[in-house]
N, C-alpha and C positions, 0 to 999 in steps of 0.2 A: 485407608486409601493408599493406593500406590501410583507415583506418579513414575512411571518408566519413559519415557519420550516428551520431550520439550519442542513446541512448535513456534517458533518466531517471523512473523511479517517482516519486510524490509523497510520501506521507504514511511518515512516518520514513526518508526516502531525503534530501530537502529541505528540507521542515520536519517541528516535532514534532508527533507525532499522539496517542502511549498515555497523556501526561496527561489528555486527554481522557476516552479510555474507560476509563483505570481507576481515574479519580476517581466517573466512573459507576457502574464494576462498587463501590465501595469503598461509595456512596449506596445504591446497590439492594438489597447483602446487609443493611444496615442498616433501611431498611422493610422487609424479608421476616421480618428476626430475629424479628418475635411468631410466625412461621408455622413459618421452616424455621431450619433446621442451617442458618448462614451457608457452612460447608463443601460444603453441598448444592447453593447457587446457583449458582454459576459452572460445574459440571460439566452441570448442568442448562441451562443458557442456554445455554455452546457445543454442547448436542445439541442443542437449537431450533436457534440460528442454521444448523447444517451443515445441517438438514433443510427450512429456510428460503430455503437462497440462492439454487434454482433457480425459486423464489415470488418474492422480492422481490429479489435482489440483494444486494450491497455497499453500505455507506454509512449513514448516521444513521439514515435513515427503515426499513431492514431493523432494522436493532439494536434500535428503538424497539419493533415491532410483538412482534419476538423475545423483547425482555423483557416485554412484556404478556401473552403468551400464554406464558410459563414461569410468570408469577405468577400468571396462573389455575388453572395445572396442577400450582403447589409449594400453593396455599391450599385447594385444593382447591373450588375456587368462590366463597372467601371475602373474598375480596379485595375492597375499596369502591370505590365510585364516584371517590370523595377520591383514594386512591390509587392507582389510576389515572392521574389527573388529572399526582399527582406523578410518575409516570414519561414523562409528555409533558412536565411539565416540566422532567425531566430533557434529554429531547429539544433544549427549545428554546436551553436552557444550552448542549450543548455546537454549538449552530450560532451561536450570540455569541462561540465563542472566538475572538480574535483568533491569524492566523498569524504562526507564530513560526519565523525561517529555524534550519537547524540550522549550527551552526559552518564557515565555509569556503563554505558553499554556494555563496552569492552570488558571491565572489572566481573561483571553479571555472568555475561556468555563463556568467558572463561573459566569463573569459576563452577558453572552448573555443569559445563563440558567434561570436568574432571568426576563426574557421578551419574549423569543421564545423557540419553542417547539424545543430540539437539537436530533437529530438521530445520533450515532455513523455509519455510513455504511462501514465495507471493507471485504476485500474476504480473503478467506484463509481456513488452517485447521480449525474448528470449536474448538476443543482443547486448541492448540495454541493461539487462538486469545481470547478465555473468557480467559484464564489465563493473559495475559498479561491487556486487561481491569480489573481484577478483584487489579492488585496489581496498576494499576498507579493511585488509588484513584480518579477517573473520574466518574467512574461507576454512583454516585447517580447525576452526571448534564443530565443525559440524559436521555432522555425522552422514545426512542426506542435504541435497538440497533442489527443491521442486520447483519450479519457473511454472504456474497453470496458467489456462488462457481466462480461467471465473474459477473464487473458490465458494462455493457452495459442498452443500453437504453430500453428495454425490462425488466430490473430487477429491473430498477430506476422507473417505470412506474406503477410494481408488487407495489411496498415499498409503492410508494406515494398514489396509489389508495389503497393498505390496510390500510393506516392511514387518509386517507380523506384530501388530500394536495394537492393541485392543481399545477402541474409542475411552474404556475408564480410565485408562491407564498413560491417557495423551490430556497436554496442557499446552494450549495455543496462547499465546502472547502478541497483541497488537490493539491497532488504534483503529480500526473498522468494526463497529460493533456487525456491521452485515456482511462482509467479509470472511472477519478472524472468527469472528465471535460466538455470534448465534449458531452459524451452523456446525460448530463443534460442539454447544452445550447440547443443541437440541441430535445431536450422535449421542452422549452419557459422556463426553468430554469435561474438562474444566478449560472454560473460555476467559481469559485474563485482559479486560480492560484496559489499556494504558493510555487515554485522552492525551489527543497534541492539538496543540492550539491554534493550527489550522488546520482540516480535513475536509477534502474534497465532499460537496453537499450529496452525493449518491453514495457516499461510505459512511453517512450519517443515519440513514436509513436504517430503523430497527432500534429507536433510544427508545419509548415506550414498551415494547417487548422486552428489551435488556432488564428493564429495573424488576421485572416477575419470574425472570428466566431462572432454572435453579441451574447451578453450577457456572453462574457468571460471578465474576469481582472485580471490581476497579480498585485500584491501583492508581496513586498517583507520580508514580516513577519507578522507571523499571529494575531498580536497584530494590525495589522493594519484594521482587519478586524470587528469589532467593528461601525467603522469611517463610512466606507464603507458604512453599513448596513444603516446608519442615511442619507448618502449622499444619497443614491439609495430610500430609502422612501421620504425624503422632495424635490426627484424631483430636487435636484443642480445639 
């Protein structure tokens, strides 16, 4: 097998992203507590966002609109102007965080950059997501890099035939089994596992398929992935 192109996810594949959101989700239940059962927010917000993301998409500016329009609909209209105001300023918080690589990243991506062609691919705001590439000092290992608005097996297919990659010859790397994963293996990709110990419950979708999938692997750190690549070409 030849692995010629390397595909990597950003946000909890690279660097960390759930402190972000779930320092948010932890502020948000906290102004809603005069109105709602804190237990009731979160279940309530991921039915907005899923009903949301063919409206706005992935990325801060969805999540933001998503939590406005839940806390209309948990207050019952009662929600202020003020408060409001604090969930945009929630917003702005989390687009000041600084990126933070996650352990090995750097050592990894550099070193596979010196031998295969690497493509950054994840979805989201397009905003958003070149700012956070531009500051994690990544930027010059890669070779392409694709912002989609869903990745599924139709946009992995888009990517690979615009860069001339033949699906056997692409190896996706992240922490969305439905996302990264599935729909590269299920192209004749190698789909790379890399579990992070918090992942949004709609990127979870697909652990039962994963474990029968052929050309899936898990990995429990992405510095392992490296090894892999040498194993899977020489055939061990």
């Amino acid at each position: 097998m030849t692995i010629r192109a390397i595909g990597f996810d950003a946000d909890d594949t690279l660097w960390h992203n759930e402190n972000i959101f779930s320092l948010t989700h932890e502020k948000y239940r906290a102004l809603l507590s005069p109105y709602a059962d804190p237990a009731e927010v979160d279940p309530r917000l991921f039915a907005t966002e899923m009903k949301n993301l063919r409206h706005f998409g992935y990325g801060i500016k969805g999540f933001t609109l998503s939590m406005i329009e839940t806390a209309i609909e948990l207050t019952g209209g009662r929600i202020t102007a003020r408060e409001i105001q604090t969930i945009i300023d929630f917003a702005h918080e989390m687009r000041e965080q600084p990126v933070q690589l996650l352990e090995g990243v750097a050592e990894t991506v550099r070193g596979l950059a010196a031998s295969r062609t690497l493509m950054l691919i994840t979805k989201g705001d397009l905003f958003d997501q070149e700012s956070k590439i531009a500051q994690s000092g990544l930027a010059d290992h890669f070779h392409h890099v694709e912002i989609l608005s869903e990745k599924d097996e139709e946009a992995y297919r888009r990517v690979l035939s615009r860069h001339g990659v033949p699906p056997r010859e692409f190896m996706m790397v992240g922490n969305s089994l439905r996302s990264d994963i599935l729909p590269v293996a299920a192209l004749g990709g190698v789909g790379v596992y890399v579990p992070y110990h918090l992942t949004w419950a709609h990127e979870r979708e697909g652990e039962e398929r994963a474990a029968e999938a052929p050309g899936v692997f898990r990995l429990g750190h992405i510095g392992e992935v490296p090894a892999l690549v040498e194993r899977l070409e020489s055939g061990v």
